[in-house]
N, C-alpha and C positions, 0 to 999 in steps of 0.2 A: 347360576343364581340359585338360592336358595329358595324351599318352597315355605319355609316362616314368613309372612307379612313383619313379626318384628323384626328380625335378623336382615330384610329386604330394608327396613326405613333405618336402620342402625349404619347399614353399609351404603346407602346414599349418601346420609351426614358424614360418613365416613371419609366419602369422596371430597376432598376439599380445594380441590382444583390447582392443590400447588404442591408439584410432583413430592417434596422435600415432609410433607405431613401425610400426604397418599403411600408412600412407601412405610410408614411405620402405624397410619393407622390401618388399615386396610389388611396387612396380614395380623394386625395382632387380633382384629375382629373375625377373621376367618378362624385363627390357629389357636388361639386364648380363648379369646371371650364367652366361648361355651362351658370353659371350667371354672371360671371364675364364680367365688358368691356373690350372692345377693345385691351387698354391700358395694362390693368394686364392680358389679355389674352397672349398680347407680350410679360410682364415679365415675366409670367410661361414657357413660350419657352426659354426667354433667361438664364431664371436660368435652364434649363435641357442641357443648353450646357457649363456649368459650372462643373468644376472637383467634383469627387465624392470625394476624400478628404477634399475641400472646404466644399460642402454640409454637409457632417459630423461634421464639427466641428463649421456649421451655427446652423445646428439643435439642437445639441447637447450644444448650447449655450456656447459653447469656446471659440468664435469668434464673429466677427462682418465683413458683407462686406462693403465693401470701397462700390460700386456700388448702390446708393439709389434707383433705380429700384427693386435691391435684395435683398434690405433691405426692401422694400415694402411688396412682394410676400414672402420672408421669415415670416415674418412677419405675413401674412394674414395664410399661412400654420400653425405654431404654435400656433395662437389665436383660430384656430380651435378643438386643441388638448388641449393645456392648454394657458388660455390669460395670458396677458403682459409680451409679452417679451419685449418692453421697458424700 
Protein backbone atom coordinates (compact mmCIF):
# COMPACT_ATOMS: atom_id res chain seq x y z
CA UNK A 1 0.00 0.00 0.00
CA UNK A 2 0.78 3.29 -0.58
CA UNK A 3 1.72 5.83 2.10
CA UNK A 4 -0.51 8.78 0.22
CA UNK A 5 -3.98 8.86 2.19
CA UNK A 6 -5.22 10.18 -1.37
CA UNK A 7 -3.78 7.30 -3.62
CA UNK A 8 -5.07 4.87 -0.35
CA UNK A 9 -8.92 6.27 -0.84
CA UNK A 10 -8.60 6.25 -4.78
CA UNK A 11 -7.60 2.68 -4.66
CA UNK A 12 -10.24 1.46 -2.40
CA UNK A 13 -12.91 3.02 -4.82
CA UNK A 14 -10.88 1.27 -7.01
CA UNK A 15 -11.70 -1.95 -5.63
CA UNK A 16 -15.09 -2.64 -6.92
CA UNK A 17 -15.71 -6.02 -6.10
CA UNK A 18 -16.26 -7.51 -9.49
CA UNK A 19 -12.98 -9.06 -10.62
CA UNK A 20 -13.89 -7.78 -14.67
CA UNK A 21 -13.56 -3.70 -13.42
CA UNK A 22 -10.70 -4.71 -10.42
CA UNK A 23 -8.42 -5.83 -13.22
CA UNK A 24 -8.56 -2.63 -15.31
CA UNK A 25 -9.05 -0.20 -12.73
CA UNK A 26 -6.58 -1.11 -10.16
CA UNK A 27 -3.59 -1.26 -12.42
CA UNK A 28 -4.37 1.61 -14.23
CA UNK A 29 -4.38 3.57 -10.77
CA UNK A 30 -1.23 2.04 -9.64
CA UNK A 31 0.68 2.40 -13.26
CA UNK A 32 -1.21 5.73 -14.95
CA UNK A 33 -2.77 7.69 -12.60
CA UNK A 34 0.29 9.33 -11.24
CA UNK A 35 1.07 10.74 -14.73
CA UNK A 36 -1.84 11.89 -15.56
CA UNK A 37 -3.22 15.82 -15.45
CA UNK A 38 -5.06 17.42 -13.32
CA UNK A 39 -7.85 17.16 -15.59
CA UNK A 40 -8.06 13.27 -16.17
CA UNK A 41 -6.98 12.93 -12.65
CA UNK A 42 -10.74 14.47 -12.00
CA UNK A 43 -12.11 12.19 -14.64
CA UNK A 44 -10.64 8.93 -13.02
CA UNK A 45 -12.54 10.22 -9.65
CA UNK A 46 -15.56 10.98 -11.57
CA UNK A 47 -15.78 7.71 -13.35
CA UNK A 48 -15.28 5.77 -9.85
CA UNK A 49 -18.48 7.26 -8.74
CA UNK A 50 -20.18 5.99 -11.53
CA UNK A 51 -22.41 2.71 -11.16
CA UNK A 52 -20.63 -0.51 -11.48
CA UNK A 53 -23.30 -1.76 -13.94
CA UNK A 54 -22.40 1.34 -16.17
CA UNK A 55 -18.82 0.53 -15.88
CA UNK A 56 -19.36 -3.05 -17.12
CA UNK A 57 -20.92 -2.58 -19.94
CA UNK A 58 -18.23 0.67 -20.77
CA UNK A 59 -15.62 -1.65 -20.51
CA UNK A 60 -17.00 -4.39 -21.98
CA UNK A 61 -17.71 -2.21 -24.97
CA UNK A 62 -21.64 -2.63 -25.01
CA UNK A 63 -22.00 0.84 -24.48
CA UNK A 64 -21.05 4.09 -24.83
CA UNK A 65 -21.19 7.05 -22.12
CA UNK A 66 -23.34 10.05 -22.86
CA UNK A 67 -20.60 11.91 -20.42
CA UNK A 68 -17.42 12.95 -22.69
CA UNK A 69 -15.30 13.28 -19.51
CA UNK A 70 -16.05 9.33 -19.35
CA UNK A 71 -15.75 8.77 -22.50
CA UNK A 72 -12.20 10.25 -22.16
CA UNK A 73 -10.93 8.18 -19.18
CA UNK A 74 -12.80 5.13 -20.43
CA UNK A 75 -11.13 5.50 -23.22
CA UNK A 76 -7.54 6.10 -21.96
CA UNK A 77 -8.14 2.74 -19.58
CA UNK A 78 -8.84 0.50 -22.48
CA UNK A 79 -6.06 1.86 -24.99
CA UNK A 80 -4.11 0.58 -22.23
CA UNK A 81 -5.25 -2.98 -22.43
CA UNK A 82 -6.21 -3.12 -25.94
CA UNK A 83 -6.12 0.31 -28.29
CA UNK A 84 -9.10 1.77 -30.10
CA UNK A 85 -11.77 1.83 -28.78
CA UNK A 86 -13.05 4.43 -31.15
Amino acid sequence: MNSDPEFNRLFWHSRRGMLELDVLLVPFLKEAYADLGDADKARFEKLLSCEDADMFQWFMRQSRPQDPDIVRIVTMILDRVQPSYD
